[in-house]
N, C-alpha and C positions, 0 to 999 in steps of 0.2 A: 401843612404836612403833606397834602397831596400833590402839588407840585412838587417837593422833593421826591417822592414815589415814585413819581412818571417821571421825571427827568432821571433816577438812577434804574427803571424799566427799560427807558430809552437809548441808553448808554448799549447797550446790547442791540448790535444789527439787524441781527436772526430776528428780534424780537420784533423791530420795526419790518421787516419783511411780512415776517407771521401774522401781523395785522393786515396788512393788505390784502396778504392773501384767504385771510376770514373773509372780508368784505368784497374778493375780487375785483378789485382796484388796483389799479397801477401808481407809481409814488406821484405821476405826474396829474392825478385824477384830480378836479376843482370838489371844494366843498360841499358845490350839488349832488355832482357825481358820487362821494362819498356820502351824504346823505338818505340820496334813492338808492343806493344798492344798500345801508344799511336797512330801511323800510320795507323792502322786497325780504329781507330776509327777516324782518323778523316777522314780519306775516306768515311767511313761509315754515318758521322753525317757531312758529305760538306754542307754548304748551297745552294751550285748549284744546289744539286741532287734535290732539291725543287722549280726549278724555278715557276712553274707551279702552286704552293702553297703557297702563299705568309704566313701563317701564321706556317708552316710547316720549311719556311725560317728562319722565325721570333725563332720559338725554337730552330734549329738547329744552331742559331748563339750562341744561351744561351747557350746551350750544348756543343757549340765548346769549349766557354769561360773557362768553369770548365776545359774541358780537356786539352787544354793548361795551364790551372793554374797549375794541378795536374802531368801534365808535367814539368813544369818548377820547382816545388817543388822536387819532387820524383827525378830526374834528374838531379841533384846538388848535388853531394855529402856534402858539406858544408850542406845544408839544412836537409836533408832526416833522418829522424827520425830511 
């Protein structure tokens, strides 16, 4: 079922752009590459680093969510446009 998912997410251009540019990656970026920019960011956008801000928490889960989608997309060779 979720191969079907991402292959009709996929079907949409924009969509495969929009990942890339979550991860700031170019389509031509290697594995690695996609890898270390998703790790950078998600260090970066923890919901931890926000205890203290609860609404600061509240985006950075949102933020997380993209990034692991645009992760899990781009990082799939089967998937990756």
């Amino acid at each position: 079922m979720l191969s079907f998912i991402m292959a009709f997410l996929l079907g949409s251009s924009a969509l495969a752009e929009s990942f890339y540019e979550t991860l700031g990656v170019s389509p031509e970026a290697s594995h690695t590459d996609i890898k270390t920019a998703w790790k950078k960011l998600v260090i970066k956008n923890h919901p931890d680093k926000f205890i203290n801000n609860p609404q600061g928490a509240a985006l950075a889960t949102e933020k997380l969510s993209l990034i692991n989608a645009a992760e899990s997309v781009l990082g799939d060779p089967d998937f990756r446009i």
